[in-house]
N, CA, C and O atoms as a MOPAC input file, in Angstrom:
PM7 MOZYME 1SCF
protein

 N      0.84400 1    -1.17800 1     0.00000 1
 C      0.00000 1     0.00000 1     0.00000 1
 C      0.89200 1     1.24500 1     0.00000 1
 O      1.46500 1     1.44600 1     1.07100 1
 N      1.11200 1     2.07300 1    -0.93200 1
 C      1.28900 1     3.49300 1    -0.92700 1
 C      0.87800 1     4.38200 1     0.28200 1
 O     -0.26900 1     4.36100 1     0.72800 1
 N      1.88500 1     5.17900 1     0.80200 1
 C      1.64100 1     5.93200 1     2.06300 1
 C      2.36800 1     7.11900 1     1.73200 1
 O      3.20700 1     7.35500 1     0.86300 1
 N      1.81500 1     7.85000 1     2.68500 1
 C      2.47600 1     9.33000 1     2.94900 1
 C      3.28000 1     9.35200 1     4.14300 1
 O      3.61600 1    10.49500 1     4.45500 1
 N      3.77200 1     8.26000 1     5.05700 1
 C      4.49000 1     8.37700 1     5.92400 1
 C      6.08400 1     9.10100 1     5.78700 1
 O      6.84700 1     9.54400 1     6.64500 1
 N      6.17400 1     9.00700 1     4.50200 1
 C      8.04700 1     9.96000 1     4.60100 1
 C      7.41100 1    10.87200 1     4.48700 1
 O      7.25900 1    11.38600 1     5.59400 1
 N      6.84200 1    11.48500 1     3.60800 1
 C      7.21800 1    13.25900 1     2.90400 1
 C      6.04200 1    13.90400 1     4.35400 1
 O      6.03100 1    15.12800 1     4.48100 1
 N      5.25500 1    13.18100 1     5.21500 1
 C      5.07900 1    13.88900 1     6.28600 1
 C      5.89900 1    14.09700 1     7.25400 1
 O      6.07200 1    15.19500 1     7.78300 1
 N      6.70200 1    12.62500 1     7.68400 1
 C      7.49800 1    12.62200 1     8.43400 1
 C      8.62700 1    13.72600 1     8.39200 1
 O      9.00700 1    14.27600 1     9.42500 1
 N      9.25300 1    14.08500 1     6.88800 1
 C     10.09900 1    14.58900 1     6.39100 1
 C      9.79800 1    15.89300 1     6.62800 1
 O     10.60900 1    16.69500 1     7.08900 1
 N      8.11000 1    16.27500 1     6.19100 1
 C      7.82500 1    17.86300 1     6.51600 1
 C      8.06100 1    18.19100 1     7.72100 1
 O      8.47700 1    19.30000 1     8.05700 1
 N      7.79600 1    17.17900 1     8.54000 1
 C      7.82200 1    17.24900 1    10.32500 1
 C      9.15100 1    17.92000 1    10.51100 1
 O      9.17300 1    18.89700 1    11.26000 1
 N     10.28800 1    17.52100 1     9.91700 1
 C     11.88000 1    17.25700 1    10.69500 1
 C     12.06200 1    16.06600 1    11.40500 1
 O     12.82100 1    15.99200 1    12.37100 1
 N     11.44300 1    15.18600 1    11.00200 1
 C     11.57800 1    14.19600 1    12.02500 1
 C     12.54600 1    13.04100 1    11.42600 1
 O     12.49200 1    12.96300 1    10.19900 1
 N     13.17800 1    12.38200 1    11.88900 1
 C     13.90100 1    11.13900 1    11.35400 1
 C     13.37700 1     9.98600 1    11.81200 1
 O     12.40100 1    10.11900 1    12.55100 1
 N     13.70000 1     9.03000 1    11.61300 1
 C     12.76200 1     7.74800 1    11.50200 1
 C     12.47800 1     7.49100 1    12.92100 1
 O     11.39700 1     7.25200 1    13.46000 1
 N     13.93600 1     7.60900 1    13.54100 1
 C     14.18500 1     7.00600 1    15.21400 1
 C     13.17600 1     8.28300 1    15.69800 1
 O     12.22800 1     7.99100 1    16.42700 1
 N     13.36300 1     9.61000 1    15.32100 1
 C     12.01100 1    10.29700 1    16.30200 1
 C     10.97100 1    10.29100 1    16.35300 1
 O     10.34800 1    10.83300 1    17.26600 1
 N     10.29100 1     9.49600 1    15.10600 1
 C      8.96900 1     9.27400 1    14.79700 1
 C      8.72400 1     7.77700 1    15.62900 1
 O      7.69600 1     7.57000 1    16.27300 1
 N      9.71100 1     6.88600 1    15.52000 1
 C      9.31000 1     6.27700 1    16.21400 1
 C      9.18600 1     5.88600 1    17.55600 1
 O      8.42200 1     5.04500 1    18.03100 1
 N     10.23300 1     6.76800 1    18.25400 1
 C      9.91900 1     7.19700 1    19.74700 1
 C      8.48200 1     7.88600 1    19.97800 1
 O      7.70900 1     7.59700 1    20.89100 1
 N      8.25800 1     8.90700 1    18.91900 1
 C      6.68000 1     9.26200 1    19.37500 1
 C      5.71900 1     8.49700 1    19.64700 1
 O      4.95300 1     8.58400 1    20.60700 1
 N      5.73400 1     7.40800 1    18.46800 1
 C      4.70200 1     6.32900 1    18.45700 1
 C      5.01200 1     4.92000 1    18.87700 1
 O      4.61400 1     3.89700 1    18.31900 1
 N      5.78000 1     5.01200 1    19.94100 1
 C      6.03200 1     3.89000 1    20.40300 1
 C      6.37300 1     2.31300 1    19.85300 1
 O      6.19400 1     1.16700 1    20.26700 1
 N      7.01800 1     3.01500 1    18.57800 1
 C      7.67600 1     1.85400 1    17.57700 1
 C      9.12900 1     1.79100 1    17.43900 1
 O      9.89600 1     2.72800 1    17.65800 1
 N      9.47100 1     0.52200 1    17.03100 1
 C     10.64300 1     0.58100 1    16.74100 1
 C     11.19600 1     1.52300 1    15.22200 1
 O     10.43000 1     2.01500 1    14.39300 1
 N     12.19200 1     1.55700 1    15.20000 1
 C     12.43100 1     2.64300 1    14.00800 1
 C     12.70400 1     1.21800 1    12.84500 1
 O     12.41300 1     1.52100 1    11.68800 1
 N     13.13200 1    -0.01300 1    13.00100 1
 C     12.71700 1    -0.88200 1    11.71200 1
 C     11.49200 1    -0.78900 1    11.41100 1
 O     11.22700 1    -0.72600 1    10.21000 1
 N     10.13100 1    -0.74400 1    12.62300 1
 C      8.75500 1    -0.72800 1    12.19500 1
 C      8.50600 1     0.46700 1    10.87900 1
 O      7.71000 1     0.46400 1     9.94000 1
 N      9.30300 1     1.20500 1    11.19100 1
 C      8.75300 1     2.57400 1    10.55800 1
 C      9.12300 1     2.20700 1     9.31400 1
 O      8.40100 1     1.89200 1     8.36800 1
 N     10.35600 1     2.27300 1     9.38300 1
 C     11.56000 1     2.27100 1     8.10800 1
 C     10.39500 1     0.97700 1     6.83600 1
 O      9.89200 1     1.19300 1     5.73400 1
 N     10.39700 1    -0.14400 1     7.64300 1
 C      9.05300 1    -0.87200 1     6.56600 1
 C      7.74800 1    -0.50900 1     6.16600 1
 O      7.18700 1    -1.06500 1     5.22200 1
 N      7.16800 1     0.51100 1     6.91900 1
 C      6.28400 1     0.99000 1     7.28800 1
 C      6.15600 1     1.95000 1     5.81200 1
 O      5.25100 1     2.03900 1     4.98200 1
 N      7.51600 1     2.60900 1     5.92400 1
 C      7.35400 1     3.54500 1     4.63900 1
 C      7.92100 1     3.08400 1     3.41000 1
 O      7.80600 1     3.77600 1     2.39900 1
 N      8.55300 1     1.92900 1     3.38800 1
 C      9.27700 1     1.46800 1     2.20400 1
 C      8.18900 1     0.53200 1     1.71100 1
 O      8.36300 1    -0.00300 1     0.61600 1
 N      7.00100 1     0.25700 1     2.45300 1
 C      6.03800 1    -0.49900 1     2.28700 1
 C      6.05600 1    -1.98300 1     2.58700 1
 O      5.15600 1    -2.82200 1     2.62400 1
 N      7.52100 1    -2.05000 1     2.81300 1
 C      7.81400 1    -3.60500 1     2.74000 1
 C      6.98800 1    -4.25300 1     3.85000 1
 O      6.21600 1    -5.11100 1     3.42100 1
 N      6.96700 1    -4.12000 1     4.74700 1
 C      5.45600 1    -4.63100 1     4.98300 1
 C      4.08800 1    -3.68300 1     5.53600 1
 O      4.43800 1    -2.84800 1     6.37000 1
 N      2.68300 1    -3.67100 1     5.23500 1
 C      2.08600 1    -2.98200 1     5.62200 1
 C      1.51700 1    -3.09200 1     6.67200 1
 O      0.83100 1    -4.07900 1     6.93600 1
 N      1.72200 1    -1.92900 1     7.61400 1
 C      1.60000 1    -1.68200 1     8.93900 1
 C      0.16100 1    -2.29200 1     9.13300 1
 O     -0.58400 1    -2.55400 1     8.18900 1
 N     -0.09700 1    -2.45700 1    10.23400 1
 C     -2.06300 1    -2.99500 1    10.76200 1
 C     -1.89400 1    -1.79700 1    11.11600 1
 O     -0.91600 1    -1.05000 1    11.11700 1
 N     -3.71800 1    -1.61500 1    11.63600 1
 C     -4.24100 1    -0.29600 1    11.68500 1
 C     -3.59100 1     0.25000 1    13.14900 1
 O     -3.47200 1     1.42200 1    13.50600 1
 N     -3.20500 1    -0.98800 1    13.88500 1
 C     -3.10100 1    -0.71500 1    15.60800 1
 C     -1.45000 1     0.18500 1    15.14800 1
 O     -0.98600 1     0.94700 1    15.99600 1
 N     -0.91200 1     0.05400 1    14.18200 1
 C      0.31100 1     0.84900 1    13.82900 1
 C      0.38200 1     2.24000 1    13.19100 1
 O      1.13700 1     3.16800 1    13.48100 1
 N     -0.66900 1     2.17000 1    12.16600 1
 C     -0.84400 1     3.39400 1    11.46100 1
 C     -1.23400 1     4.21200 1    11.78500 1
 O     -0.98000 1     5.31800 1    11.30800 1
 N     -2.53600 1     3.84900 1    13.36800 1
 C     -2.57400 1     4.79900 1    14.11600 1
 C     -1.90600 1     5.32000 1    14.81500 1
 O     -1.89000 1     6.54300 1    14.67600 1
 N     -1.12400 1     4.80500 1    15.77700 1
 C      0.23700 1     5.49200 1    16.35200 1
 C      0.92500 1     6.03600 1    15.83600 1
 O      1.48800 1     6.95200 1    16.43500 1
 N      1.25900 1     5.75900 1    14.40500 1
 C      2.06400 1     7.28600 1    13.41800 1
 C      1.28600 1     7.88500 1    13.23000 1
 O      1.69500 1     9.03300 1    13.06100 1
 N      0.10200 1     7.79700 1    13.12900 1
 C     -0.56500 1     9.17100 1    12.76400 1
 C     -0.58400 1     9.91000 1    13.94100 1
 O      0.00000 1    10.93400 1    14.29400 1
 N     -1.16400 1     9.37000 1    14.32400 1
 C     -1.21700 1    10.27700 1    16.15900 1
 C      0.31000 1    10.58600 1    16.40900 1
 O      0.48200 1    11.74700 1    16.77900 1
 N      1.29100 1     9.94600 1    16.31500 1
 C      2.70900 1    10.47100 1    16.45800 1
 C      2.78000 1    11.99200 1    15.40200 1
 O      3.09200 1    13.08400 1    15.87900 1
 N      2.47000 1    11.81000 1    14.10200 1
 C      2.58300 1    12.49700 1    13.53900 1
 C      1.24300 1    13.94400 1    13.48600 1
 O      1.23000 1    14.84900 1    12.65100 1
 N      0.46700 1    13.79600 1    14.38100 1
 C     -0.42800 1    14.65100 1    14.24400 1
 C     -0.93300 1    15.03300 1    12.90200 1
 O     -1.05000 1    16.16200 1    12.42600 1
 N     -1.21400 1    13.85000 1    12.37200 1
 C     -2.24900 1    14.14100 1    11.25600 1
 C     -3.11500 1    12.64200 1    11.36900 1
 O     -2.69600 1    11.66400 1    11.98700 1
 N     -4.29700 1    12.70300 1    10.69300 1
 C     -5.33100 1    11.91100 1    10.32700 1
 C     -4.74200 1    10.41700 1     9.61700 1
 O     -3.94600 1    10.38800 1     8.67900 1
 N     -5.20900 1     9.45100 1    10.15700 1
 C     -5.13500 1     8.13600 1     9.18500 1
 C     -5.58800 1     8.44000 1     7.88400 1
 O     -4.79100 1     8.24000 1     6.96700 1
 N     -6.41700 1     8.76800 1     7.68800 1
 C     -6.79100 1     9.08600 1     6.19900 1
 C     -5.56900 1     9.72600 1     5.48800 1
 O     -5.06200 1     9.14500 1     4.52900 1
 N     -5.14600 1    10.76300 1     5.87900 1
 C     -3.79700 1    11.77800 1     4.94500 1
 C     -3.04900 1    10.47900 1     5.01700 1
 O     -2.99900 1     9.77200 1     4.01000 1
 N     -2.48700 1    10.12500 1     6.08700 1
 C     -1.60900 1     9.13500 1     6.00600 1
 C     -1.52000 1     7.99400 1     5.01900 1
 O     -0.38600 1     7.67200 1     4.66600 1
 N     -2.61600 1     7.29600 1     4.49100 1
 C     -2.91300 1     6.27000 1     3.78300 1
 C     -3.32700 1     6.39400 1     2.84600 1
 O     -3.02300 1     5.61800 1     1.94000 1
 N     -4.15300 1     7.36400 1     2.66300 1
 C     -5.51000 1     7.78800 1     1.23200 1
 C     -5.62000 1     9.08900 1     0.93400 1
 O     -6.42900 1     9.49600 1     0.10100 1
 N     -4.98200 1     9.69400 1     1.45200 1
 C     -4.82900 1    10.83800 1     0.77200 1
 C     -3.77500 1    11.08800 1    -0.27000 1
 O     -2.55100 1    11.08100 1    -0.13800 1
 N     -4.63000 1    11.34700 1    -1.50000 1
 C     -3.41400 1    11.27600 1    -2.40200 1
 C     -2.70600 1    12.53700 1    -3.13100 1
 O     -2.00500 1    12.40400 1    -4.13400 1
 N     -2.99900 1    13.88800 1    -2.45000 1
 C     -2.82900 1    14.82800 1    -2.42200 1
 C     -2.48500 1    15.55400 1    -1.65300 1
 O     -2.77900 1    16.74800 1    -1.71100 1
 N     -1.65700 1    14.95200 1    -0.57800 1
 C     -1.02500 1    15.38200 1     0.68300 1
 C      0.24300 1    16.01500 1     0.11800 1
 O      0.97700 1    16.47400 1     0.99300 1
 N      0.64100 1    16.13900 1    -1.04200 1
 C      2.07800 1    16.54800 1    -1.32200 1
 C      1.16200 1    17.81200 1    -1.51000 1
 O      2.10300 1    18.58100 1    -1.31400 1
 N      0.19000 1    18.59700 1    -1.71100 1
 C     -0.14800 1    19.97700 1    -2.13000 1
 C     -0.70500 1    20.49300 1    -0.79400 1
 O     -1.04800 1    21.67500 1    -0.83500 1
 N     -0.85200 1    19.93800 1     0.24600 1
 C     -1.24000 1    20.61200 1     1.68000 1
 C      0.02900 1    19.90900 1     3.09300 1
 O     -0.04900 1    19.56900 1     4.27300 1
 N      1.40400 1    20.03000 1     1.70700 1
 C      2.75400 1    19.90600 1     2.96400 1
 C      2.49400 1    21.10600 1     3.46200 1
 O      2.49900 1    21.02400 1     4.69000 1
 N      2.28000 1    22.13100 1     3.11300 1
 C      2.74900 1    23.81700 1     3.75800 1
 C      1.90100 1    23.64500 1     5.15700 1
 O      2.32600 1    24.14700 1     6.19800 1
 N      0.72200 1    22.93300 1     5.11200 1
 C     -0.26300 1    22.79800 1     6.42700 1
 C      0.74700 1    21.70200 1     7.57600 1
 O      0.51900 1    22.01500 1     8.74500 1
 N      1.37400 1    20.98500 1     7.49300 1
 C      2.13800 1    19.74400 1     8.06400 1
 C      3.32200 1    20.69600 1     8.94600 1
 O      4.21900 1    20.34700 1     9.71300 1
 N      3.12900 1    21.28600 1     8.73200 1
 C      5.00400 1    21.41800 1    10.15600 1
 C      4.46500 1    21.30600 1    11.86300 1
 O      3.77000 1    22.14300 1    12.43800 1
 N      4.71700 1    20.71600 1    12.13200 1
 C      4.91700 1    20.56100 1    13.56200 1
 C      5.12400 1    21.29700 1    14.73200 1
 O      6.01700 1    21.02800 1    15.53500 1
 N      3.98100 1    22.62400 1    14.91100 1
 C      3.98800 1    22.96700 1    15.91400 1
 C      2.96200 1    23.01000 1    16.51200 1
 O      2.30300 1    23.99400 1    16.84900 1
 N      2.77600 1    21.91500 1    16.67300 1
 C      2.02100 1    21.66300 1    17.85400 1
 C      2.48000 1    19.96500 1    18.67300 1
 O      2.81200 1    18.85500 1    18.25700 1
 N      2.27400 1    20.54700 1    19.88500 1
 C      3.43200 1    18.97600 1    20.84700 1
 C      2.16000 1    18.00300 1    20.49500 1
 O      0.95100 1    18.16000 1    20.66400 1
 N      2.81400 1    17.09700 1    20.02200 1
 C      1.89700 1    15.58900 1    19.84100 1
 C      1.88100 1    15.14900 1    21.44800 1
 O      2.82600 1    15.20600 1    22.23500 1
 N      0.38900 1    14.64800 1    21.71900 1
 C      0.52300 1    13.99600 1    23.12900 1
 C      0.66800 1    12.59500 1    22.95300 1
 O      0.23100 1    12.19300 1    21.87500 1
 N      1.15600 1    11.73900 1    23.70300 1
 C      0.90200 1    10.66000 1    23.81600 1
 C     -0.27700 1     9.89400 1    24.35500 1
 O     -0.26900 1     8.66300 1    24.34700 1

């Protein structure tokens, strides 16, 4: 499955290991996560999203998330 997990992650500043400290993953989880090599379950995609403070939907199905990067920077503290 095609994702938006880098070029958000990427808008963030975030590197793999900080995204996955947010979401309580390992940073191999991620790293497959976005290379697709394997696709995350939902109990995962939600924790990056919520790590990443955006919607499962942008994350997965949105296929026009590269034209609302300018909305994506990260200021606001993600809670856990």
């Amino acid at each position: 499955m095609e994702n938006n997990i880098r070029v958000i992650r990427q808008a963030k500043g975030l590197s793999q290991q900080a995204l996955a400290d947010l979401a309580g993953l390992s940073r191999l989880t991620v790293t497959y996560a976005e290379k697709g090599t394997n696709e995350p379950t939902i109990d995962t995609g939600a924790k990056i999203a919520k790590a990443l403070n955006v919607s499962f939907e942008d994350l997965f199905f949105n296929q026009n998330v590269h034209d609302d990067i300018h909305g994506l920077t990260n200021d606001k503290e993600v809670s856990k």
